[in-house]
SESEVO-293069 format. One record per residue (C-alpha): residue number from 1; x negated, y negated, z; residue in one letter. Coordinates in steps of 0.02 Angstrom, whole numbers. Example, Ala and Ser with C-alpha at 12.3 -4.5 7.8 and 13.67 -1.06 7.14 Angstrom:
residues 2
ATOM / 1 / -615 / 225 / 390 / a .
ATOM / 2 / -684 / 53 / 357 / s .
This chain:
residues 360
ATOM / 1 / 82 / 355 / 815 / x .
ATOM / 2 / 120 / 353 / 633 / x .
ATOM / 3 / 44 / 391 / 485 / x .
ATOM / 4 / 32 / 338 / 312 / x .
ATOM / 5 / -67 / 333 / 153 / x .
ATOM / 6 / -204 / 224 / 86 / x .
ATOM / 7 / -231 / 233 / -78 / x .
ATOM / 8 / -401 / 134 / -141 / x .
ATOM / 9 / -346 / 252 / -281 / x .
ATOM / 10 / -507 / 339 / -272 / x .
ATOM / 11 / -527 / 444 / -451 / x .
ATOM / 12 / -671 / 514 / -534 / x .
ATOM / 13 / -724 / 418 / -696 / x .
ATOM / 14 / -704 / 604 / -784 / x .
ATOM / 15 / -509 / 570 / -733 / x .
ATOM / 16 / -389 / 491 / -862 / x .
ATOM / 17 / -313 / 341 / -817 / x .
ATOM / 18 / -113 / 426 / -854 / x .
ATOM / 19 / -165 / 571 / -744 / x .
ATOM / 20 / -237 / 469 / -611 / x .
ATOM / 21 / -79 / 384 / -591 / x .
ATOM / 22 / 13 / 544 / -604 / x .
ATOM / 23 / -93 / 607 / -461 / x .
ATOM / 24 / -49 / 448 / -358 / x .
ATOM / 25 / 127 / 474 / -399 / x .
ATOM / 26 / 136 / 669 / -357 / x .
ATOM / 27 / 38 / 615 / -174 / x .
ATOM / 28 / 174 / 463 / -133 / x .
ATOM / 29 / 317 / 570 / -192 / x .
ATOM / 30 / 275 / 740 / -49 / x .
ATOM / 31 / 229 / 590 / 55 / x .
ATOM / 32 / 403 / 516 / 59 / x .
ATOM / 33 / 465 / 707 / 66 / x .
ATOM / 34 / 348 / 736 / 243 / x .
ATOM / 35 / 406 / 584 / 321 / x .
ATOM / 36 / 242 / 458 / 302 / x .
ATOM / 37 / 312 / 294 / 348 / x .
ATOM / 38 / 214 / 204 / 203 / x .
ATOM / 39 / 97 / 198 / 59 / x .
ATOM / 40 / -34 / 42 / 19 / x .
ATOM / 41 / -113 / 43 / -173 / x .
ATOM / 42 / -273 / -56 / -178 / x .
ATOM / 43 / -294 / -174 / -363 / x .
ATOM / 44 / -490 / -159 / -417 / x .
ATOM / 45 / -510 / -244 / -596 / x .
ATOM / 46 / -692 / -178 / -621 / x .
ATOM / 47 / -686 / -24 / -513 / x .
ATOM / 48 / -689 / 118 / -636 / x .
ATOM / 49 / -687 / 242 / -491 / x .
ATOM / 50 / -522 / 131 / -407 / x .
ATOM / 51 / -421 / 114 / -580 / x .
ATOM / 52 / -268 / 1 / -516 / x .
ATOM / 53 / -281 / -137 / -591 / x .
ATOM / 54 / -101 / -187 / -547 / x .
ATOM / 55 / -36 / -96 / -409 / x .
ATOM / 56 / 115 / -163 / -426 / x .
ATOM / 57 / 168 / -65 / -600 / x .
ATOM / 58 / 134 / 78 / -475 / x .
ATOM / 59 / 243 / 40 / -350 / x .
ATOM / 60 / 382 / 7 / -448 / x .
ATOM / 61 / 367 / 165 / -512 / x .
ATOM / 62 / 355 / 250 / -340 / x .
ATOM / 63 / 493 / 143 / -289 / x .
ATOM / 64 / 617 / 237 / -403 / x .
ATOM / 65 / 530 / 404 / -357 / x .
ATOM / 66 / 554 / 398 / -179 / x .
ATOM / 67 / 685 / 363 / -53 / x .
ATOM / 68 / 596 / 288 / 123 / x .
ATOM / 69 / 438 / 273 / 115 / x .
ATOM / 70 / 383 / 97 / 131 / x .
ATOM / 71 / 267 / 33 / -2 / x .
ATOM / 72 / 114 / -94 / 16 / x .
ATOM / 73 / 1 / -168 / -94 / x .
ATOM / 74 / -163 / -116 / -11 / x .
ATOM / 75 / -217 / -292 / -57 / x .
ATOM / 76 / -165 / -408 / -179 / x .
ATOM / 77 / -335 / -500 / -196 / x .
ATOM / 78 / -275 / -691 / -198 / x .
ATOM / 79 / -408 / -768 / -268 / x .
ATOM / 80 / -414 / -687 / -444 / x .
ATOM / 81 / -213 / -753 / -469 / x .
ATOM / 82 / -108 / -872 / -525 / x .
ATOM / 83 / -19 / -890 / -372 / x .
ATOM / 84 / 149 / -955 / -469 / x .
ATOM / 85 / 135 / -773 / -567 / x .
ATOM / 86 / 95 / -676 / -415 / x .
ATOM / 87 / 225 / -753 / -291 / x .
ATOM / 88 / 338 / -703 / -431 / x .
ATOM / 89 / 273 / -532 / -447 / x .
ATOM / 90 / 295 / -495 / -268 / x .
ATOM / 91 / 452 / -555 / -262 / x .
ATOM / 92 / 540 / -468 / -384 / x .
ATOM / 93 / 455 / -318 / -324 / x .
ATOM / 94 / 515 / -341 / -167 / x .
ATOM / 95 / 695 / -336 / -225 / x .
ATOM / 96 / 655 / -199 / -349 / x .
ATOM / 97 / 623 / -85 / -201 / x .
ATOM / 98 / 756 / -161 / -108 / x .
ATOM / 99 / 641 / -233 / 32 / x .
ATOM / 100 / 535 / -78 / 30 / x .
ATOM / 101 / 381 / -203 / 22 / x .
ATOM / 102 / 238 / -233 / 126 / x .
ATOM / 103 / 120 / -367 / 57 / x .
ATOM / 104 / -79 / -318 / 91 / x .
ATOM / 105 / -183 / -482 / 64 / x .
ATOM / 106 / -353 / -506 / 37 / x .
ATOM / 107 / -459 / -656 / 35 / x .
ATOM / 108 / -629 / -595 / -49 / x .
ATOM / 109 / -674 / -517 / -221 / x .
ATOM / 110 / -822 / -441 / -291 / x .
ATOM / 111 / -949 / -526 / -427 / x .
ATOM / 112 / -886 / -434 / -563 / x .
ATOM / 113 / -680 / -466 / -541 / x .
ATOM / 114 / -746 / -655 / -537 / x .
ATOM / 115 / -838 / -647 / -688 / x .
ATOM / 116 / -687 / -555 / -779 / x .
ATOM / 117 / -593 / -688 / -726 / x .
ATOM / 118 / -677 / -861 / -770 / x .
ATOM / 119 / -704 / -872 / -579 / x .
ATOM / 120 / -909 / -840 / -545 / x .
ATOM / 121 / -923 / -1018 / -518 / x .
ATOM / 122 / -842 / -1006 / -354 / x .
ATOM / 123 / -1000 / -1017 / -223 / x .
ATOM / 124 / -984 / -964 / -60 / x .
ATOM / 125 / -828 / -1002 / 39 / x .
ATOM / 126 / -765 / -1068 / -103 / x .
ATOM / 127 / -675 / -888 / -141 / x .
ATOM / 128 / -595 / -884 / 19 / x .
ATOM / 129 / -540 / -1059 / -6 / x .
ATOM / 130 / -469 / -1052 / -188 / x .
ATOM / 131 / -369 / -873 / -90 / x .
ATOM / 132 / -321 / -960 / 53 / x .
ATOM / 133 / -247 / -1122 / -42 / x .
ATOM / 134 / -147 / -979 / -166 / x .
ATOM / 135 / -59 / -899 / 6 / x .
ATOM / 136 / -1 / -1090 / 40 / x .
ATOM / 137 / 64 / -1123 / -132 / x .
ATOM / 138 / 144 / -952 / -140 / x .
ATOM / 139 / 229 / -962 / 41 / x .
ATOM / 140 / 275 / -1127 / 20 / x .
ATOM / 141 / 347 / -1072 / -165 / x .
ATOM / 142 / 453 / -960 / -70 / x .
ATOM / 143 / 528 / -1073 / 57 / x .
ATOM / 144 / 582 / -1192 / -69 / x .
ATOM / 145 / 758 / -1216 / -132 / x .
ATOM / 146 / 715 / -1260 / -324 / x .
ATOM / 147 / 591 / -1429 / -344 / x .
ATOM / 148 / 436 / -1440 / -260 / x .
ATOM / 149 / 287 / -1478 / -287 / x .
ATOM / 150 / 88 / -1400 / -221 / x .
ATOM / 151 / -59 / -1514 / -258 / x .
ATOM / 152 / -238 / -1420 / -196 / x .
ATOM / 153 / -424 / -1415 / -225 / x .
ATOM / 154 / -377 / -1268 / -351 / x .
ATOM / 155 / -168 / -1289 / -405 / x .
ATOM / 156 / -85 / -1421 / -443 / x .
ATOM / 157 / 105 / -1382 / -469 / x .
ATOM / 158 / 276 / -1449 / -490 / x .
ATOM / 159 / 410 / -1335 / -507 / x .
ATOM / 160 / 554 / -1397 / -609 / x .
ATOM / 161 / 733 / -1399 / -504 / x .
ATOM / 162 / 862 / -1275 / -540 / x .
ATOM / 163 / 986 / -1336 / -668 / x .
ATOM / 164 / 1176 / -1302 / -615 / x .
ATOM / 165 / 1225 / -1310 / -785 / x .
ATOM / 166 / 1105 / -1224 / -867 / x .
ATOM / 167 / 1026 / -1110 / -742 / x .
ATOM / 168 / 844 / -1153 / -767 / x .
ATOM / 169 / 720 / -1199 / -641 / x .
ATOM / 170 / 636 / -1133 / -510 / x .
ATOM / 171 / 759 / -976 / -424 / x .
ATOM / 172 / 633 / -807 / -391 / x .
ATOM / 173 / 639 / -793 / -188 / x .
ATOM / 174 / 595 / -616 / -98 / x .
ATOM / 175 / 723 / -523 / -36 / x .
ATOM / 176 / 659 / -509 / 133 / x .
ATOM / 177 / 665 / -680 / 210 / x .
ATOM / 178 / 574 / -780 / 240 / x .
ATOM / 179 / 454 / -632 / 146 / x .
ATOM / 180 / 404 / -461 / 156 / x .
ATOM / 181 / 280 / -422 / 298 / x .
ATOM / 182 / 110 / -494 / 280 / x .
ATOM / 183 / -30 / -402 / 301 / x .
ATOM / 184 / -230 / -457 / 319 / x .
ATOM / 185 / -366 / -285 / 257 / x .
ATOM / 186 / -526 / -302 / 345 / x .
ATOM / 187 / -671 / -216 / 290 / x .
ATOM / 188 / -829 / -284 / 385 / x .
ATOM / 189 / -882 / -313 / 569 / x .
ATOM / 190 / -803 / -476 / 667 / x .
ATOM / 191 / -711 / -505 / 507 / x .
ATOM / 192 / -647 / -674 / 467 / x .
ATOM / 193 / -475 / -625 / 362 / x .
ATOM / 194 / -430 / -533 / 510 / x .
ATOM / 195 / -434 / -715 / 641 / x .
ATOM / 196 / -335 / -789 / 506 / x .
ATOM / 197 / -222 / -642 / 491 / x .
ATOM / 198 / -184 / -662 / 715 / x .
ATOM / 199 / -189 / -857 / 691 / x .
ATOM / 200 / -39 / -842 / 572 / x .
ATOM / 201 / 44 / -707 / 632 / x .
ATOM / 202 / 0 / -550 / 491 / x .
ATOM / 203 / -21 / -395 / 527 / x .
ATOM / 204 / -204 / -322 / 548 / x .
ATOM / 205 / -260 / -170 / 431 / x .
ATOM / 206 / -454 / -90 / 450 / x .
ATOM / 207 / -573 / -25 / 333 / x .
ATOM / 208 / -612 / 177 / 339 / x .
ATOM / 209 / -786 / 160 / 327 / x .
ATOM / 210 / -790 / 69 / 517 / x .
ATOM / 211 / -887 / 135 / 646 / x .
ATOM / 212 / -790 / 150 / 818 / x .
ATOM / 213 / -884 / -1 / 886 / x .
ATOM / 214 / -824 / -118 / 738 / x .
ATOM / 215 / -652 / -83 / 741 / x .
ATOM / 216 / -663 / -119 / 938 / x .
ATOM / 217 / -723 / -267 / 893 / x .
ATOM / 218 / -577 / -316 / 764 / x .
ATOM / 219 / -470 / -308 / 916 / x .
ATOM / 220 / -561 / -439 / 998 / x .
ATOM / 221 / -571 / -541 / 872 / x .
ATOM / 222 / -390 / -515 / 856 / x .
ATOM / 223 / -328 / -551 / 1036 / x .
ATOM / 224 / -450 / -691 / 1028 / x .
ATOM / 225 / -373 / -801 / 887 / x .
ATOM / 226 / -204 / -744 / 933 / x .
ATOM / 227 / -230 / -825 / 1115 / x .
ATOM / 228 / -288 / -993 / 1020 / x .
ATOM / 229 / -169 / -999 / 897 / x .
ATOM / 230 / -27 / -945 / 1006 / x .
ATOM / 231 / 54 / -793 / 911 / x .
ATOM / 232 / 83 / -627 / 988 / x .
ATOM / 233 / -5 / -478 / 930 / x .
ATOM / 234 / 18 / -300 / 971 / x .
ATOM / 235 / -83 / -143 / 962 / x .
ATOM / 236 / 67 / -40 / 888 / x .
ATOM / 237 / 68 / -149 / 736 / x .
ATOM / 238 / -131 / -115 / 707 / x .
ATOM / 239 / -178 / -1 / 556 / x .
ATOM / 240 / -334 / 110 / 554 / x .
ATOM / 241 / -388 / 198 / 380 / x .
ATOM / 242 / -475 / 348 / 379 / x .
ATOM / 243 / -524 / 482 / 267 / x .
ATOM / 244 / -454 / 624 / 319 / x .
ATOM / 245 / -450 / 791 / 255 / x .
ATOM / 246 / -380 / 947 / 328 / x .
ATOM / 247 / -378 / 1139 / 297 / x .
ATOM / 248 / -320 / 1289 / 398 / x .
ATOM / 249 / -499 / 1325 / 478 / x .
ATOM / 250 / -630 / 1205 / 530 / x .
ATOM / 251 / -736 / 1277 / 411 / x .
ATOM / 252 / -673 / 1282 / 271 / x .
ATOM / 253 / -593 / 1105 / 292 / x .
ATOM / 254 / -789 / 1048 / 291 / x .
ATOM / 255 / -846 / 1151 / 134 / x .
ATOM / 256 / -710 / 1043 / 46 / x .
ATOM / 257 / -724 / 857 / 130 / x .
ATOM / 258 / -908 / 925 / 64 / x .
ATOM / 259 / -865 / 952 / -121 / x .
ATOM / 260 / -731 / 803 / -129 / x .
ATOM / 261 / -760 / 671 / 23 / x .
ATOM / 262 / -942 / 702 / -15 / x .
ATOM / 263 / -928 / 669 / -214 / x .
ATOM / 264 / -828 / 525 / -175 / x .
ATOM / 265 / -968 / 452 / -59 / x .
ATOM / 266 / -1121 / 506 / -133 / x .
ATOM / 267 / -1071 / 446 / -326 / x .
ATOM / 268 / -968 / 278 / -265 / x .
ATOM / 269 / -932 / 222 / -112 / x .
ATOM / 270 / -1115 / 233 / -37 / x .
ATOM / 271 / -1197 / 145 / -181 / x .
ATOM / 272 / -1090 / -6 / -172 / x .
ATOM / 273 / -1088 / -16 / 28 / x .
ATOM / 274 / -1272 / -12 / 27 / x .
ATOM / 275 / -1272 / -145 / -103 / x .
ATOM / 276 / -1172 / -252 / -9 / x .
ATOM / 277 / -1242 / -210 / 170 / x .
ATOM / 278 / -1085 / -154 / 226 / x .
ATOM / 279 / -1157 / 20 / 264 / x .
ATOM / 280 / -1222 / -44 / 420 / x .
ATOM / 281 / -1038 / -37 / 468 / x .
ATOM / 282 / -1055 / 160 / 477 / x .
ATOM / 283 / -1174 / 167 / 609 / x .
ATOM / 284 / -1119 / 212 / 775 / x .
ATOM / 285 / -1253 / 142 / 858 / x .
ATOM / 286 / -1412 / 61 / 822 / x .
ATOM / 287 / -1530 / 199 / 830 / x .
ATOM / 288 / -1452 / 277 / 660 / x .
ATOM / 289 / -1563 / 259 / 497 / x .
ATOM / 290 / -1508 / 207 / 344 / x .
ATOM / 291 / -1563 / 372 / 268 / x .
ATOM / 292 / -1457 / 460 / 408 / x .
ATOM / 293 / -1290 / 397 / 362 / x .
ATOM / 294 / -1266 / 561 / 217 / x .
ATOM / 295 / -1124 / 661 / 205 / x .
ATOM / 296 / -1146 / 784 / 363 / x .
ATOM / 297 / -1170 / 649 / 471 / x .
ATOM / 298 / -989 / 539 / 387 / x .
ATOM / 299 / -915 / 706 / 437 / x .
ATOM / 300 / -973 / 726 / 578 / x .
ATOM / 301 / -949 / 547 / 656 / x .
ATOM / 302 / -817 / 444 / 555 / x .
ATOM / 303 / -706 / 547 / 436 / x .
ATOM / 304 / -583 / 665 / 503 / x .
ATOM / 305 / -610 / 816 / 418 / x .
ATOM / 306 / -586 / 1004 / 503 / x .
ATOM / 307 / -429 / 1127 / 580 / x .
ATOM / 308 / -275 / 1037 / 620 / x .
ATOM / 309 / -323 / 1022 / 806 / x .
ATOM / 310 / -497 / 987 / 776 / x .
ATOM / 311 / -423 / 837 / 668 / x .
ATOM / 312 / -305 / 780 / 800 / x .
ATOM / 313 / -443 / 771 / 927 / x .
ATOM / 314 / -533 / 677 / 832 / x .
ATOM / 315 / -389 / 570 / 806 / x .
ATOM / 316 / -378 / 559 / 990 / x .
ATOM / 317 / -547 / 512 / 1018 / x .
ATOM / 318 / -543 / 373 / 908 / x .
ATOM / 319 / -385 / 296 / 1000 / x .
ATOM / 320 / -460 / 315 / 1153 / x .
ATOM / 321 / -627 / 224 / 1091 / x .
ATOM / 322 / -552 / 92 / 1030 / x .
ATOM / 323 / -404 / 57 / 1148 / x .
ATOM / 324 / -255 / 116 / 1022 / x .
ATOM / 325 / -184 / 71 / 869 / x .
ATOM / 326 / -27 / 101 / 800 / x .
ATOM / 327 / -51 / 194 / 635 / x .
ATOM / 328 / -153 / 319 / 554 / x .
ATOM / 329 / -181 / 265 / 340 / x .
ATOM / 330 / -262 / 419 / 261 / x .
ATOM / 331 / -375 / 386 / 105 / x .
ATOM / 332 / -315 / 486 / -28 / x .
ATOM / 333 / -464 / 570 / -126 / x .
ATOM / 334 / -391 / 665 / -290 / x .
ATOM / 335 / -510 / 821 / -261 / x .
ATOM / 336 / -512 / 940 / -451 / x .
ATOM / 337 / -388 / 1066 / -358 / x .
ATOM / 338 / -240 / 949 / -302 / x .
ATOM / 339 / -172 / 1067 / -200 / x .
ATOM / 340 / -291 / 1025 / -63 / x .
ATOM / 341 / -241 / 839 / -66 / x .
ATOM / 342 / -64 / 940 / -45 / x .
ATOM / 343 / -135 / 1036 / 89 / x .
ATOM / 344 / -205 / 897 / 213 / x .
ATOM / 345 / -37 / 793 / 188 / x .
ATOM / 346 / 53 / 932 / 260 / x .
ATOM / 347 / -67 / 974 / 396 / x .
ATOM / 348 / -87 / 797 / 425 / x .
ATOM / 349 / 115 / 791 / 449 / x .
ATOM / 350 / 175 / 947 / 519 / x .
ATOM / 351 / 36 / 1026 / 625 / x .
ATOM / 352 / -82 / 872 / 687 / x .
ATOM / 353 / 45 / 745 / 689 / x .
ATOM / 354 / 128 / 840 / 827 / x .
ATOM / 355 / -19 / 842 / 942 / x .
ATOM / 356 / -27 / 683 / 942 / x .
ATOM / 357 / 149 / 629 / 972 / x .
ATOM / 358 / 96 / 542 / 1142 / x .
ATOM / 359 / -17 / 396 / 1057 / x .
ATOM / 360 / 62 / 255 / 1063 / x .
């Protein structure tokens, strides 16, 4: 199994934006140091408490920080973009890091990026459309050789040929050919980006607030639309977040995931999941209340908090429950005291990682 980082970033509105980043830095830096294969950075526009707004600048930065560690952006959310700017972005990023780059794609976006953007208008399916027409353009950008031309429901483009003479025109290709790895993030039951992600032949990554049941059931939807469409998918290649966090004793890994996992739930991420109905997701069966689903019960039944081997049998468990997957993303949580971020990516690494060697 490996592991890696997922980084919504979650910070606390107290937080300034230069030391969130900082923070985000400091984590991807020891991460690289440890040996974490990779590191995704989610963009949120609106999300004060998930301040990347362009997780790119970010991994640039990391990029020059850091040696191996591959880095992801944990997603870029297609249908807020100009996909002529954004193929662009990615690929010069992708040759910045020197084919470093994973590319996370996602095909929804909430109420308040769209109003930012001009884009509230969209009803429906319509978001997933204008999204799914900007991964055409942008692939189909990057498989030209100078001139062509994209005409949509949304973009309608014609790139201008590359001039011999006077070296203008369309030029920008990734590094990594025919592109970086594509990735699909999935965040609800049965989800639909993840079918398209099999269909096409992307990589499948799974929201941490999942119940074992629903991310069972992202494998069969997987394996389903792969065996339509024809492509091959593989349970090595799957990526399950988490949040995770780890101290030397059971107990005192809990009074922290209390004080930090807990803030982070209690003040954020439970008030927008309820709002959207995606707390049902959390339940791990259907006998569970709505009022159940508080902080004891999160640690008790879906994060991986506690002792290094209490952590990697809960690991364990979760494998087993859901068949396998491939790699273990950690949620980063920027806690007051960041040495017990520190803390849980070295236990993570060094003392659990080890104990479950033999997942595969």
């Amino acid at each position: 199994m490996e592991f890696g980082l997922f980084m919504m970033p979650l910070h606390p509105p107290h937080r300034s934006y230069a030391d969130s980043y900082d923070r985000d830095l400091d984590l991807i830096v020891r991460a690289d140091k440890l040996g974490f294969k990779e590191v995704w950075v989610g963009e949120h526009v609106t999300e004060k408490w998930e301040n990347a707004p362009c997780p790119d600048l970010l991994l640039a930065k990391a990029s020059a920080m850091t040696e191996n560690i591959l880095l992801g952006t944990g997603v870029s959310l297609l249908t807020l973009h100009n996909p002529v700017e954004l193929g662009h972005r990615i690929a010069m990023l992708d040759h910045l890091t020197r084919g470093r780059l994973q590319w996370g794609i996602g095909h929804r976006a909430i109420a308040e990026d769209l109003k930012l953007f001009g884009l509230d208008h969209l009803q429906g399916d319509e978001v997933r459309e204008r999204a799914a027409e900007a991964l055409d353009l942008i692939l189909e950008m990057w498989e030209s050789e100078g001139e062509f031309s994209f005409k949509g429901k949304y973009f309608d483009i014609n790139a201008p040929a590359l001039d011999p003479i006077r070296e203008r025109g369309y030029h920008m290709r990734p590094l990594q050919q025919p592109h970086p790895p594509i990735f699909a993030a999935a965040s609800s039951s049965r989800s639909a980006s993840i079918r398209t992600a099999a269909q096409r032949g992307y990589k499948p990554m799974s929201s941490s607030g999942l119940a074992p049941r629903y991310l069972a059931e992202h494998w069969d939807v997987i394996e389903d639309a792969a065996a339509e469409a024809g492509t091959e998918v593989n349970r090595s290649d799957w990526r399950v977040a988490r949040d995770v966090f780890i101290a030397e004793t059971d107990e005192l890994a809990r009074e922290r995931a209390k004080a930090v996992l807990g803030r982070n739930y209690i003040q954020h991420q439970l008030p927008n999941r309820a709002n959207s109905g995606q707390i049902q997701n959390a339940k791990i069966n259907d006998n569970v209340a709505d009022d159940d689903l508080d902080v004891d019960y999160m640690i008790d039944n879906i994060w991986i908090v506690g002792g290094p081997k209490e952590c990697a049998e809960k690991i364990r468990n979760l494998y087993n429950e859901v068949g396998g997957f491939g790699h273990l993303l950690a949620i980063t949580q920027d806690p007051d005291d960041p040495s017990w971020e520190h803390e849980t990516l070295d236990l993570l690494k060094e003392e659990v990682a080890p104990l479950v060697a033999d997942l595969v």
